[in-house]
C-alpha positions in Angstrom: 165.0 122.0 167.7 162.0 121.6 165.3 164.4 121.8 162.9 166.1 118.6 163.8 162.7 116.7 164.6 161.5 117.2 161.1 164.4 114.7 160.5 162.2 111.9 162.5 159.4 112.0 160.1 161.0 112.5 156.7 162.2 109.4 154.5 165.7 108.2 154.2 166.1 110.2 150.7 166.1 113.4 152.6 169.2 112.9 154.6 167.3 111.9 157.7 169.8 109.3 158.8 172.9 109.7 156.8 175.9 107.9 156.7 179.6 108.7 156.4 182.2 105.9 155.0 185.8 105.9 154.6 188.8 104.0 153.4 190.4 102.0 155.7 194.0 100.6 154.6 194.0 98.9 157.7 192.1 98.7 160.4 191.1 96.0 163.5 187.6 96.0 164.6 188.8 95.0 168.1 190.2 98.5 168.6 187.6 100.1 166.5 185.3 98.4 168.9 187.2 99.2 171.8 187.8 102.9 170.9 184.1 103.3 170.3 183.1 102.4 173.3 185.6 104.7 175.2 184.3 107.3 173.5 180.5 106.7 174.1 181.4 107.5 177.5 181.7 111.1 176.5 179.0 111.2 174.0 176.5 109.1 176.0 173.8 110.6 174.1 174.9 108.6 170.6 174.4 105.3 172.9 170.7 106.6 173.8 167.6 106.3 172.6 165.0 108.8 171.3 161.5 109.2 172.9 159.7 112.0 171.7 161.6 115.3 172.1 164.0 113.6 174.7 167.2 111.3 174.1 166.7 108.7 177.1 170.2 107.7 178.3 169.3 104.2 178.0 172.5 103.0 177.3 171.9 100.5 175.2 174.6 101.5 172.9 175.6 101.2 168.8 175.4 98.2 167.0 178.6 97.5 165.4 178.5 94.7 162.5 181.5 93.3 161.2 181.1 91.6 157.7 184.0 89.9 155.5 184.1 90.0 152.3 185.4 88.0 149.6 186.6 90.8 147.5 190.2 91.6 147.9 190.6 95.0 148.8 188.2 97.7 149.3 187.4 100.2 147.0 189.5 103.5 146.3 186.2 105.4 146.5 182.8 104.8 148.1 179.9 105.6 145.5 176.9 106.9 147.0 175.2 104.2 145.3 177.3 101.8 147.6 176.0 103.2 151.0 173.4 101.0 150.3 175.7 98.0 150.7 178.8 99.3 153.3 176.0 101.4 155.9 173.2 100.2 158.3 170.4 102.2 157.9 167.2 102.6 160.1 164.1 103.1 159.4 163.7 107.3 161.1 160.0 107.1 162.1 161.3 103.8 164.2 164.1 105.8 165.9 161.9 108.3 166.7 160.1 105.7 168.4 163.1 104.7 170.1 162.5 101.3 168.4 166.4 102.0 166.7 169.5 103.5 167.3 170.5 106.7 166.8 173.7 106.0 165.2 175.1 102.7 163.7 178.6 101.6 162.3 179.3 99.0 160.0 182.4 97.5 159.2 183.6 95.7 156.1 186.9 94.2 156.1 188.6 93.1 153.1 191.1 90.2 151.9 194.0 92.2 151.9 193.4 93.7 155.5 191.5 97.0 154.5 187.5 97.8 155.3 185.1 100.3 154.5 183.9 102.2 157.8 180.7 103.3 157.7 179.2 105.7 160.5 175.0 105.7 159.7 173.2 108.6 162.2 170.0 110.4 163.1 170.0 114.0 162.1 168.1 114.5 164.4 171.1 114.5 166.9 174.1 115.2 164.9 174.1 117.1 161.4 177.5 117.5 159.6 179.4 119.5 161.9 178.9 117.4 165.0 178.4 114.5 163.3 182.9 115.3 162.3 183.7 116.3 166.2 182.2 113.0 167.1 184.5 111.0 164.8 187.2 113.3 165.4 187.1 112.4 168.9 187.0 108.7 168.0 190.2 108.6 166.0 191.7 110.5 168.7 190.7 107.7 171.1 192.0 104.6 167.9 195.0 106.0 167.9 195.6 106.1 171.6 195.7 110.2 172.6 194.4 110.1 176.2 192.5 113.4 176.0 189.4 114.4 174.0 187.8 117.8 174.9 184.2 117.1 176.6 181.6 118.7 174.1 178.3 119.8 176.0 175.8 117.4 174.2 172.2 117.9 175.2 169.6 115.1 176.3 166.6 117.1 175.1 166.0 118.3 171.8 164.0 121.0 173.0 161.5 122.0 170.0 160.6 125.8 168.9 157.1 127.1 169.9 154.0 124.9 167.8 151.5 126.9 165.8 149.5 127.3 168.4 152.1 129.2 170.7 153.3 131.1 167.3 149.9 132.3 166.5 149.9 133.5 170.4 152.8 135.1 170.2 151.6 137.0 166.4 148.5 138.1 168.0 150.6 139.8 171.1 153.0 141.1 168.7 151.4 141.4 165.1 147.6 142.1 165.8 147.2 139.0 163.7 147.2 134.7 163.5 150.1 134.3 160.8 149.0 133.4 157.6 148.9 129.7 157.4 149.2 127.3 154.5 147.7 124.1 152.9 150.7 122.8 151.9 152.1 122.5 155.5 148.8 120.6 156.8 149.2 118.1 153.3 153.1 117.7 153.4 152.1 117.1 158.1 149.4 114.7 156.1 151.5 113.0 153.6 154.7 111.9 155.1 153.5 109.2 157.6 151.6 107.7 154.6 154.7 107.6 151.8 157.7 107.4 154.3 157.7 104.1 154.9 156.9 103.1 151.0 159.5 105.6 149.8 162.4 103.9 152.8 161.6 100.5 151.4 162.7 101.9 147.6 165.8 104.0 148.9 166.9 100.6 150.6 166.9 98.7 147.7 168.1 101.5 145.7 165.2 102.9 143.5 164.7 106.1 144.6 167.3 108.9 146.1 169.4 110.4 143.8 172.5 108.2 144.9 175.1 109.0 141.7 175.7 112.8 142.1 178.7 114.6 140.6 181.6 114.8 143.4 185.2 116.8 143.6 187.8 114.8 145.0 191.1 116.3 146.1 194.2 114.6 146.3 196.2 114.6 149.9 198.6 117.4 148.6 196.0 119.3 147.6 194.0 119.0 151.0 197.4 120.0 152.4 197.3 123.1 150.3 193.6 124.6 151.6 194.3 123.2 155.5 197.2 125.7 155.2 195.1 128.4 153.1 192.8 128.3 156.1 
């Protein structure tokens, strides 16, 4: 959808390939590893590549980098600020290109056996919703369940009329060309000129706005609105 798309050509501050990390007490990157690639399988999409408005099934898969660190354990919470450091971002206007992945993982293992798992994607292909179901599916797969529903995934983001065909279909319906506005041609204008600039600063931390408020619940209370709902 031209929805998604937009996500090619906006800058890594605008959630155009977002990441999700978690706490691992322990974990083995051999089965992570394994149980990713199982899963793949089913969402062969995520191991494709984007061309345009079509995801090639390429199969040329999601890099998975292991780092070790010298700390002892990981930390209790990942900061926003700390995606920076535990995620492997890529540049969106290169995965449009098909020149990176659509999704990443990254995994940072700790002295004491824990890691930080982080799970970097376009949003082009998955936003939040689908972006869960995906890793939903894999921890089915880590922890050894046999079955994971198939999800219909498509292999063409199939875009909304352009302004030409809108202004076509006004004209039929309306009489009229809709009223159009300067600010789309200069924001169509602007972004391949500041995106790369801007990505460079959000990778090295300057811009974004990467130390929001947050509300963290504890397991009993996550217990207590899973059974509200």
């Amino acid at each position: 959808l031209r929805y998604e798309m937009m996500f090619t050509k906006t800058p890594l501050a605008m959630a155009s390939y977002p990441a999700l990390a978690f706490r691992l007490r322990k974990a083995s990157p051999r089965l992570l590893k394994a149980s990713l690639s199982a899963v793949l399988a089913q969402h062969p999409v995520c191991a494709g590549r984007l061309s345009g408005t079509t995801i090639a099934l390429t199969g040329d898969g999601v890099p998975f980098t292991v780092v070790e660190s010298r700390e002892s354990s990981a930390p209790d919470v990942v900061q926003e600020i700390d995606l920076l450091r535990f995620a492997d971002f890529r540049r969106p206007r290169r995965v449009a290109k098909g020149l990176e992945p659509l999704v990443t993982v990254k995994m940072t293992c700790f002295r004491d056996g824990s890691a930080i798992l982080a799970m970097c994607r376009s949003h082009a292909l998955l936003d939040g919703s689908s972006a869960w179901a995906f890793l939903a599916d894999w921890a089915r797969v880590a922890r050894g369940e046999k079955h994971v529903a198939e999800r219909r995934t498509p292999t063409l983001l199939q875009a909304l009329p352009d302004d030409d065909q809108l202004n076509e279909l006004a004209n039929e319906m309306l009489g009229r060309p809709l009223a159009g506005s300067w600010m789309n041609s200069a924001i169509k204008a602007a972004f391949p000129l500041i995106s790369p600039l801007y990505d460079r600063l959000f990778l090295i931390g300057i811009t974004g706005d990467l130390t929001r408020p947050r509300v963290r619940f504890s397991d009993s209370e996550l217990a207590r609105i899973k059974a509200a709902a």
